[in-house]
SEKOL-284337 format. One line per 10 residues: number of its first residue (from 1); their letters; for each residue x, y, z of N, C-alpha, C. Coordinates in nm, 4 decimals. Example, Ala and Ser with C-alpha at 12.3 -4.5 7.8 and 13.67 -1.06 7.14 Angstrom:
<recs>
1	AS	1.3190 -0.5690 0.7800 1.2300 -0.4500 0.7800 1.3200 -0.3300 0.7800  1.2850 -0.2250 0.7080 1.3670 -0.1060 0.7140 1.2900 0.0030 0.7870
</recs>
This chain:
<recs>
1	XXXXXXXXXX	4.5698 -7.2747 -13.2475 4.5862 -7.2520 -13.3907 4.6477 -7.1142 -13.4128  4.7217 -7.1125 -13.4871 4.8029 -6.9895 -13.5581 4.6876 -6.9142 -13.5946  4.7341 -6.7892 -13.5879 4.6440 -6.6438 -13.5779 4.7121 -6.5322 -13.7202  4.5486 -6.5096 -13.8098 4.6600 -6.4313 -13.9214 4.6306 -6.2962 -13.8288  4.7637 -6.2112 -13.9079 4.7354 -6.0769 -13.9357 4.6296 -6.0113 -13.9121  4.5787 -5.9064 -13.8164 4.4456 -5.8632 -13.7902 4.4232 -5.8021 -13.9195  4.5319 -5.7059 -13.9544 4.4848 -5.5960 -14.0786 4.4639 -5.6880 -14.1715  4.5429 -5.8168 -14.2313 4.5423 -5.9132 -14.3476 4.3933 -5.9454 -14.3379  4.3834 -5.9729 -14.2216 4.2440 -6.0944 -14.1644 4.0787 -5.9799 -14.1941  4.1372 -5.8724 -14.1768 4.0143 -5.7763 -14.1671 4.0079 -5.7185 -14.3511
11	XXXXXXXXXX	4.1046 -5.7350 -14.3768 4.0669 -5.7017 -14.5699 4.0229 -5.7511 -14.6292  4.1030 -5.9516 -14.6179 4.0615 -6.0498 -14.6780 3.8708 -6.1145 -14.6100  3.8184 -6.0532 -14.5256 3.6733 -6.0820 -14.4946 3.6237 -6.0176 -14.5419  3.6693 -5.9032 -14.5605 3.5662 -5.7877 -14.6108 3.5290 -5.7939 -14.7916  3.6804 -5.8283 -14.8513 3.6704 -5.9058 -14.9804 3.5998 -5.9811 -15.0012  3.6235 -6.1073 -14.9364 3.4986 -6.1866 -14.9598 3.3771 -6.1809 -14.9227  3.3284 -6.1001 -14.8366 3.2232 -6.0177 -14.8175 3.1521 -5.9533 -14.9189  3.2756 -5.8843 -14.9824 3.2189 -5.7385 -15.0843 3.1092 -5.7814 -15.2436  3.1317 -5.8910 -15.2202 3.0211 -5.9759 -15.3805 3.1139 -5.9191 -15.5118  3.2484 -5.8171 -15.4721 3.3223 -5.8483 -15.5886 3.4298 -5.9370 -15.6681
21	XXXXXXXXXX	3.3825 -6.0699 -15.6096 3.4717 -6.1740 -15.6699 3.3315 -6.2957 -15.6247  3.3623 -6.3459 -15.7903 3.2963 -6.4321 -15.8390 3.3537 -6.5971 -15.7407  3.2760 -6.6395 -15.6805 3.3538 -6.7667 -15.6232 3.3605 -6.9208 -15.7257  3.4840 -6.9588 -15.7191 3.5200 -7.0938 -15.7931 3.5571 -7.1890 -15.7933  3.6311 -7.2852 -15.8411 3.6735 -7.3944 -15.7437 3.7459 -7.4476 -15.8251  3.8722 -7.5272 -15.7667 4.0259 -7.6031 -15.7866 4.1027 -7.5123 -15.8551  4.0809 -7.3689 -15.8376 4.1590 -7.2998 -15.8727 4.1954 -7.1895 -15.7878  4.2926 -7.1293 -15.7904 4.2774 -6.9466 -15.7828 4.2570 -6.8838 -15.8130  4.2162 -6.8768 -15.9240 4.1993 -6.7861 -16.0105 4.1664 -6.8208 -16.1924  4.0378 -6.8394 -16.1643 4.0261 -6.9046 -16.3556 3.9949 -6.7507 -16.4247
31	XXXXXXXXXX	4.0511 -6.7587 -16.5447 3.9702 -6.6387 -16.6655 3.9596 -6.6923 -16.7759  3.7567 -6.6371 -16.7583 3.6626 -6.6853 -16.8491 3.7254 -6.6002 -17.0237  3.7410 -6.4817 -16.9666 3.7288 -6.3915 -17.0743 3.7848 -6.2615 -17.0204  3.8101 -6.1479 -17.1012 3.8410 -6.0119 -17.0486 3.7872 -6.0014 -16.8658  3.6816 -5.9787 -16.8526 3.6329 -5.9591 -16.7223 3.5541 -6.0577 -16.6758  3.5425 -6.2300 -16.7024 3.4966 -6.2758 -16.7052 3.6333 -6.4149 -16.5812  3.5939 -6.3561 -16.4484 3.6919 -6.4711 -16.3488 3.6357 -6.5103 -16.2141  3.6682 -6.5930 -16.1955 3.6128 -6.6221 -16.0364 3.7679 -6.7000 -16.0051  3.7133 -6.6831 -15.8514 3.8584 -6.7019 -15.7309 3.7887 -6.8382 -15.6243  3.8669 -6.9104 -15.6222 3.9140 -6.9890 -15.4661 3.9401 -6.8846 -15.3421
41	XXXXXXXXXX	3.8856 -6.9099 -15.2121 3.8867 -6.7971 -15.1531 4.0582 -6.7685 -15.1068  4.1182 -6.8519 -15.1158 4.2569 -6.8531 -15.1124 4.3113 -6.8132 -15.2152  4.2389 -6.7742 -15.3597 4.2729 -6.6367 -15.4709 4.2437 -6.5276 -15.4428  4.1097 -6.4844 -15.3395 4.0961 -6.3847 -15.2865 4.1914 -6.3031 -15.1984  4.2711 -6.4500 -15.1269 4.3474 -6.3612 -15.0101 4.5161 -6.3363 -15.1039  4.5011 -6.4035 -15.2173 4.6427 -6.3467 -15.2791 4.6051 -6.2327 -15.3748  4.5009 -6.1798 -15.3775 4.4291 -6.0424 -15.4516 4.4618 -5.9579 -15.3610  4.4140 -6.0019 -15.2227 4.4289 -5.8812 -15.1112 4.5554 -5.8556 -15.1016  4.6179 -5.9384 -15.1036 4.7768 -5.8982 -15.0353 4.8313 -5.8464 -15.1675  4.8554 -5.9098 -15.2861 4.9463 -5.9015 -15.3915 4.8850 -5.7537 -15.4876
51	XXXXXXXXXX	4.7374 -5.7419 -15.4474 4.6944 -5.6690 -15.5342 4.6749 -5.6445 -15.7279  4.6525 -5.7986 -15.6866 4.6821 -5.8396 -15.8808 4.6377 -5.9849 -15.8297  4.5615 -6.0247 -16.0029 4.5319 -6.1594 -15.9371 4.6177 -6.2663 -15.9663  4.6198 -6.3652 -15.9091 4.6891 -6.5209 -15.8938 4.6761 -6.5452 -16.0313  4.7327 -6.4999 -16.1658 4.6912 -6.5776 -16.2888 4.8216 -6.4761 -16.3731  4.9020 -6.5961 -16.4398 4.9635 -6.5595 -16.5386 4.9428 -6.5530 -16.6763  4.9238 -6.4045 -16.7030 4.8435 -6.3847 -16.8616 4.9328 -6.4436 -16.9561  5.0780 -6.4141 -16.9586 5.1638 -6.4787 -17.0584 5.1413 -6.6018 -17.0662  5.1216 -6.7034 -16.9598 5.1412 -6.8316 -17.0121 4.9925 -6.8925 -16.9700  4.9155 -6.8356 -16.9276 4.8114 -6.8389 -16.9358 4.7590 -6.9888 -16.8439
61	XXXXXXXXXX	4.8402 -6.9708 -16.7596 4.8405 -7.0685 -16.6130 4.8376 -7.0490 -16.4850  4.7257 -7.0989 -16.3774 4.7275 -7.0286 -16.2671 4.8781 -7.0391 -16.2172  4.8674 -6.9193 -16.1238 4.9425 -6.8935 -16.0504 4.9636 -7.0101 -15.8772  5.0358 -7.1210 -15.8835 4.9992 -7.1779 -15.7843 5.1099 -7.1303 -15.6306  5.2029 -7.0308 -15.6642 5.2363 -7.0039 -15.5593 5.1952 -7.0180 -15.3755  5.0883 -6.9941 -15.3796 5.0639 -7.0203 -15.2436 5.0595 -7.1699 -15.2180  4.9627 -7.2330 -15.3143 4.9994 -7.3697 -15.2796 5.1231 -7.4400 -15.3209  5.1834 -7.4177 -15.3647 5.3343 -7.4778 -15.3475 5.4200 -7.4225 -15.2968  5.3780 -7.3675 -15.1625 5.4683 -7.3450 -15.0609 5.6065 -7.1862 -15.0966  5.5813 -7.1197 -15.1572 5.6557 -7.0478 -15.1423 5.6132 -6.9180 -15.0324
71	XXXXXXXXXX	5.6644 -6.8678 -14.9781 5.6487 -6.7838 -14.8633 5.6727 -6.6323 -14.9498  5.5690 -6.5708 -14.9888 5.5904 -6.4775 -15.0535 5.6006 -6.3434 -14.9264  5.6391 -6.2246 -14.9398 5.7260 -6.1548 -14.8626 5.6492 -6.1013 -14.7830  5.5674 -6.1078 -14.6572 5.4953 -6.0472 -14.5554 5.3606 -6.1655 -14.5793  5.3381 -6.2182 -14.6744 5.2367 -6.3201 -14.6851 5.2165 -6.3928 -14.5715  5.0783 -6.3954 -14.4736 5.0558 -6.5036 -14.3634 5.0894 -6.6450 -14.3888  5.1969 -6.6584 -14.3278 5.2346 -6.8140 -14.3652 5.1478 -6.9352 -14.3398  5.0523 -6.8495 -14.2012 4.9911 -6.9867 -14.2013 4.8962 -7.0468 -14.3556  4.8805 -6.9189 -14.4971 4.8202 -6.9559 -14.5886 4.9212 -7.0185 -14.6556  4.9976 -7.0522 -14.6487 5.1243 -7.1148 -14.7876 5.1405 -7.2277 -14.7352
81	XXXXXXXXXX	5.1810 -7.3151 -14.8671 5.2183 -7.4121 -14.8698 5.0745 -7.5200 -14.9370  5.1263 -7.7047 -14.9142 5.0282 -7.7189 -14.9754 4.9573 -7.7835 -14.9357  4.8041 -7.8632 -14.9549 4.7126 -7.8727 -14.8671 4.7794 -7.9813 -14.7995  4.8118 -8.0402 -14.8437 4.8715 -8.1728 -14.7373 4.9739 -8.1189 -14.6226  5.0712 -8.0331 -14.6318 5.1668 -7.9346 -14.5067 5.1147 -7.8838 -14.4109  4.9475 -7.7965 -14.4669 4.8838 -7.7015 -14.4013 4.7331 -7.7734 -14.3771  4.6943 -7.7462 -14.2423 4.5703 -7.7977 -14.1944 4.4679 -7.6066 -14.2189  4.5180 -7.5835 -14.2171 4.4425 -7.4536 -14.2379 4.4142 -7.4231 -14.4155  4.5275 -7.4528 -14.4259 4.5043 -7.4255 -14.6168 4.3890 -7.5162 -14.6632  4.3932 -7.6476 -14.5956 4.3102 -7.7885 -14.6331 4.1912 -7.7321 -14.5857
91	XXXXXXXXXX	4.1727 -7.7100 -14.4607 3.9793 -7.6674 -14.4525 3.9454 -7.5789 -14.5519  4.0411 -7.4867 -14.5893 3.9646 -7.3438 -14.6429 3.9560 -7.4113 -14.7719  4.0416 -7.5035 -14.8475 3.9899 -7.5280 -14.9842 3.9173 -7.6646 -15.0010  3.8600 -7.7466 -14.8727 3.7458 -7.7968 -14.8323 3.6416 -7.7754 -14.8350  3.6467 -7.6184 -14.7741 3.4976 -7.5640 -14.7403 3.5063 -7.4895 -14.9155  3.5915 -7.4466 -14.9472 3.5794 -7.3769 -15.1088 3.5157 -7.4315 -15.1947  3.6027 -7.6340 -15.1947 3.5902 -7.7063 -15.3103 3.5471 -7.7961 -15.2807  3.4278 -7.8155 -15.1415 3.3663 -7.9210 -15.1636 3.3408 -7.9798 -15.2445  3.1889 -8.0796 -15.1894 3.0781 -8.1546 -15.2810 2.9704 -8.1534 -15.1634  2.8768 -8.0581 -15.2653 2.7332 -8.0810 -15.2346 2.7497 -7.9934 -15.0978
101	XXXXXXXXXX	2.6704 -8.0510 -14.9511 2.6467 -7.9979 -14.8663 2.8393 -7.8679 -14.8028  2.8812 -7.9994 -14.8383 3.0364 -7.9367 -14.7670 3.1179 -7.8333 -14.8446  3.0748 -7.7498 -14.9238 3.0693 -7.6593 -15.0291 3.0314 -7.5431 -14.9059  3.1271 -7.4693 -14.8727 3.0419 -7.3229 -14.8257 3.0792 -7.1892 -14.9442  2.9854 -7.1172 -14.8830 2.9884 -6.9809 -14.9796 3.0735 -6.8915 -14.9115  3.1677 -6.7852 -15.0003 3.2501 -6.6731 -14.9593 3.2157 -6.6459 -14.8249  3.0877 -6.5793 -14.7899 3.0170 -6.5029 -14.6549 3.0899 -6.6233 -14.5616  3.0122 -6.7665 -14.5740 3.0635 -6.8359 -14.4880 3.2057 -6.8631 -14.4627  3.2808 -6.8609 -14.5290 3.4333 -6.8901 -14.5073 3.4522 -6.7475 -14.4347  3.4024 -6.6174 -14.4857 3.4370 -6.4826 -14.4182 3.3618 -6.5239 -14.2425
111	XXXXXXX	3.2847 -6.5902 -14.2318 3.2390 -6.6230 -14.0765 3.3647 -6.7171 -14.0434  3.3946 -6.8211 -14.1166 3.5092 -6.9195 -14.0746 3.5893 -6.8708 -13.9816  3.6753 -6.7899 -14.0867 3.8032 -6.6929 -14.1160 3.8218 -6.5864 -13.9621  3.7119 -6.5318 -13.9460 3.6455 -6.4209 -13.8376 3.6579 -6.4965 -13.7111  3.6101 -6.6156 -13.6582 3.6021 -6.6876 -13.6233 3.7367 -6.7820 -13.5616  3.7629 -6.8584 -13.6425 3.8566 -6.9121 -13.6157 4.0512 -6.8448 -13.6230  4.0335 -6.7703 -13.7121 4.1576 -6.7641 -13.7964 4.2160 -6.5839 -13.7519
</recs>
């Protein structure tokens, strides 16, 4: 299996580690309100890299770039594209967006991630 970025790989665990992002699901990035958002952990890793989140305020629609495949500029490719292209993109928003047991939490995807990736 394709190997990210150590430095990418060591920010994006520690993010989801850090309890400062709310975790969510079938999205990247929803906003509740002013400070009111939670992330797909695959919104987390376009926070880390992009440094802004996956969500367009003007039109007020996620940002689906990563999953529709565009290769944004130093972005780990093995995260782009869309779940059906990528076997790696598909577990991580598996384990994100389960049901019930197959639902893991941030920490756990940061063990995944550590682990496998």
């Amino acid at each position: 299996m394709e190997k990210l970025p150590q430095d990418f790989k060591e920010k994006w665990i520690a993010a989801l580690r850090s309890g400062e992002f709310e975790q969510g699901r079938n999205a990247l990035c929803r906003v509740y309100g002013i400070a009111d958002k939670s992330y797909c952990c695959l919104g987390v890793a376009y926070r880390v890299f992009m440094g802004e989140d996956p969500y367009d305020t003007a039109s007020g629609y996620i940002d689906g770039r990563i999953r529709e495949g565009a290769i944004l500029k130093g972005f780990p490719e093995i995260l782009t594209g869309t779940t059906a292209k990528s076997d790696v993109v598909k577990s991580l928003v598996l384990m994100n967006d389960g049901v019930g047991d197959t639902t893991k939490s941030f920490s756990e995807i940061a063990d995944y991630i550590e682990a496998n990736l």
